[in-house]
FILUMVEX-452237 format. One record per residue (C-alpha): x, y, z; residue number from 1; residue in one letter. Coordinates in Angstrom, 1 decimal, padded with zeros to 4 digits. Example, Ala and Ser with C-alpha at 12.3 -4.5 7.8 and 13.67 -1.06 7.14 Angstrom:
2
REC      x      y      z   n res
REC  012.3 -004.5  007.8   1   a
REC  013.7 -001.1  007.1   2   s
REM end
This chain:
119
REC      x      y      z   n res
REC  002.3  023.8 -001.5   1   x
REC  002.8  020.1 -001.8   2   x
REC  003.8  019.9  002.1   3   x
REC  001.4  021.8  003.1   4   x
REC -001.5  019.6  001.4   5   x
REC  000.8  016.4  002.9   6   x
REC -000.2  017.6  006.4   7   x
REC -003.6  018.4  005.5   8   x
REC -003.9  015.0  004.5   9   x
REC -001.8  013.2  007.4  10   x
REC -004.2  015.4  009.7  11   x
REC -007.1  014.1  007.8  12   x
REC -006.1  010.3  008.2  13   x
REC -005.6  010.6  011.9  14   x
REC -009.0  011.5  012.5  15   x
REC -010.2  009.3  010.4  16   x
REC -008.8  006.3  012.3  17   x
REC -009.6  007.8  015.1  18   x
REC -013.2  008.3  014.5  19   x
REC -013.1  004.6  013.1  20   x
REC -011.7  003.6  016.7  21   x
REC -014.3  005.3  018.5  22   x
REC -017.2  003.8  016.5  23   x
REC -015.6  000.1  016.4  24   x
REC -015.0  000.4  019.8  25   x
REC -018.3  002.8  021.5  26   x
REC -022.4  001.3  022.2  27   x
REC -023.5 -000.8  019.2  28   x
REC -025.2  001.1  017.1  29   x
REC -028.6  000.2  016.7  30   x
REC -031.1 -000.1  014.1  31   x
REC -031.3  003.0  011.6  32   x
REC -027.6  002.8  010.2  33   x
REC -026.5  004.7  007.4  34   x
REC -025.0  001.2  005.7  35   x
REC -027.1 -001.9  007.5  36   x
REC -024.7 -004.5  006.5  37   x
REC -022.1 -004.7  009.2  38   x
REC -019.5 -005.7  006.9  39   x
REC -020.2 -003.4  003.6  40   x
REC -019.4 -001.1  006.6  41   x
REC -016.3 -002.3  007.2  42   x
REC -015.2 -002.9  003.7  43   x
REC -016.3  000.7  002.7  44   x
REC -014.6  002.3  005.9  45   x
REC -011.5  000.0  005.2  46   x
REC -011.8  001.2  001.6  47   x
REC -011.7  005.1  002.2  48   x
REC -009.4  004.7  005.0  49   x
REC -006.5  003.0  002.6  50   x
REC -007.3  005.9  000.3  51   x
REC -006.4  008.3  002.6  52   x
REC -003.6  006.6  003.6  53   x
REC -002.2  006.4  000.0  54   x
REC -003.0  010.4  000.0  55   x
REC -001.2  010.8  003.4  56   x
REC  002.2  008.6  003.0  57   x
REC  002.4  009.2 -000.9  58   x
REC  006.2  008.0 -000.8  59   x
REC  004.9  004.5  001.3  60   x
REC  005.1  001.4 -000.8  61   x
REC  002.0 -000.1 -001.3  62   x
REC  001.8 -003.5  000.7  63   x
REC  003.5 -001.4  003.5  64   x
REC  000.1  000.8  003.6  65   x
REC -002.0 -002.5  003.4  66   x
REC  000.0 -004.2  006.3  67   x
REC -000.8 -001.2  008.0  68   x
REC -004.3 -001.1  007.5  69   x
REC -004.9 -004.6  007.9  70   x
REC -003.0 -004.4  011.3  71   x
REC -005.1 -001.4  012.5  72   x
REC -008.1 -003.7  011.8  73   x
REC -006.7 -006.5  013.5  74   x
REC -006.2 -004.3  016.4  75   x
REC -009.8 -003.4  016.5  76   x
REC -010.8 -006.8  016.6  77   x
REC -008.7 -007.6  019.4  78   x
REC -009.9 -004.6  021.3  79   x
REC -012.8 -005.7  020.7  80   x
REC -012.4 -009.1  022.4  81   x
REC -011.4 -006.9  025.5  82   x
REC -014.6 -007.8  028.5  83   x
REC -014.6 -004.0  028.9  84   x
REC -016.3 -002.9  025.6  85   x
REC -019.3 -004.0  024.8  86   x
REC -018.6 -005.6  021.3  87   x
REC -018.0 -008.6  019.2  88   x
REC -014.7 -009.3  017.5  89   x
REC -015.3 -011.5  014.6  90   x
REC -013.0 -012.6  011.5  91   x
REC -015.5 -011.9  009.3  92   x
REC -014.9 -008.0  010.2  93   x
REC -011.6 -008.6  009.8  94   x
REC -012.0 -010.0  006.2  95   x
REC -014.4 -007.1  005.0  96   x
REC -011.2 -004.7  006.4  97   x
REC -008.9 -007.0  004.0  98   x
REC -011.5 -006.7  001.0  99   x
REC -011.7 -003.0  001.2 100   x
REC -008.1 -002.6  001.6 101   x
REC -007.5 -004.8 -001.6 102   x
REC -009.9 -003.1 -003.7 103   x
REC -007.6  000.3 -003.6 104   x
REC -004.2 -001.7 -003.8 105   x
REC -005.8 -003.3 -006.8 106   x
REC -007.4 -000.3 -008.6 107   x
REC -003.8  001.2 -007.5 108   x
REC -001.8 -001.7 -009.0 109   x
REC -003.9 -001.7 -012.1 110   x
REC -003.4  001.6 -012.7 111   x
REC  000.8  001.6 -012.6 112   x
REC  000.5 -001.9 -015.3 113   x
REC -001.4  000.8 -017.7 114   x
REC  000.8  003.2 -017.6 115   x
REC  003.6  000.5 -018.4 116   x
REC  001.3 -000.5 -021.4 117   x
REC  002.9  000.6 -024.5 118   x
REC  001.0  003.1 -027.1 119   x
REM end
């Protein structure tokens, strides 16, 4: 059962960055956007997306899954340097990816020092 929710969850992650990809990297959106700060959107998509991550590669060590993540939103950012797409890479993006994939190493962190906690 537990390989078959593993997949599930691999599957589920793949999208996920892909979708992210295609937004980060697709027409600007314009004014009506479910979040309107730029970079609560990153840090809450940056958030979700280490999440699944943790849920895909359980066995992954933890700053293995935020190198990861914060590599994949470097990568954005550098695509989105590229002339071709129509966006803006900033390190401001950058550091609301960092922020949201901190918050889940740090709720995950927290959560193995309690369980070391005695009583």
């Amino acid at each position: 059962m537990w390989k078959a929710a593993a997949f599930l969850f691999k599957g589920l992650f793949a999208a996920a960055c892909i979708v992210v990809v295609w937004q980060a990297l697709g027409p600007p959106d314009g004014p009506g956007s479910l979040i309107p700060w730029d970079k609560a959107l990153h840090g809450l998509t940056f958030f979700a997306l280490t999440g699944m991550a943790l849920l895909a590669f359980p066995k992954m060590k933890l700053w293995r899954i935020g190198v990861l993540m914060l590599a994949f939103g470097g990568l954005i950012e550098i695509l989105q340097s590229l002339p071709f797409f129509d966006r803006d890479a900033e390190w401001a993006d950058l550091l609301a990816d960092a922020a949201g994939v901190g918050a889940v190493l740090a709720v995950m962190i927290a959560a193995a020092w309690r369980k070391r906690l005695p009583g």
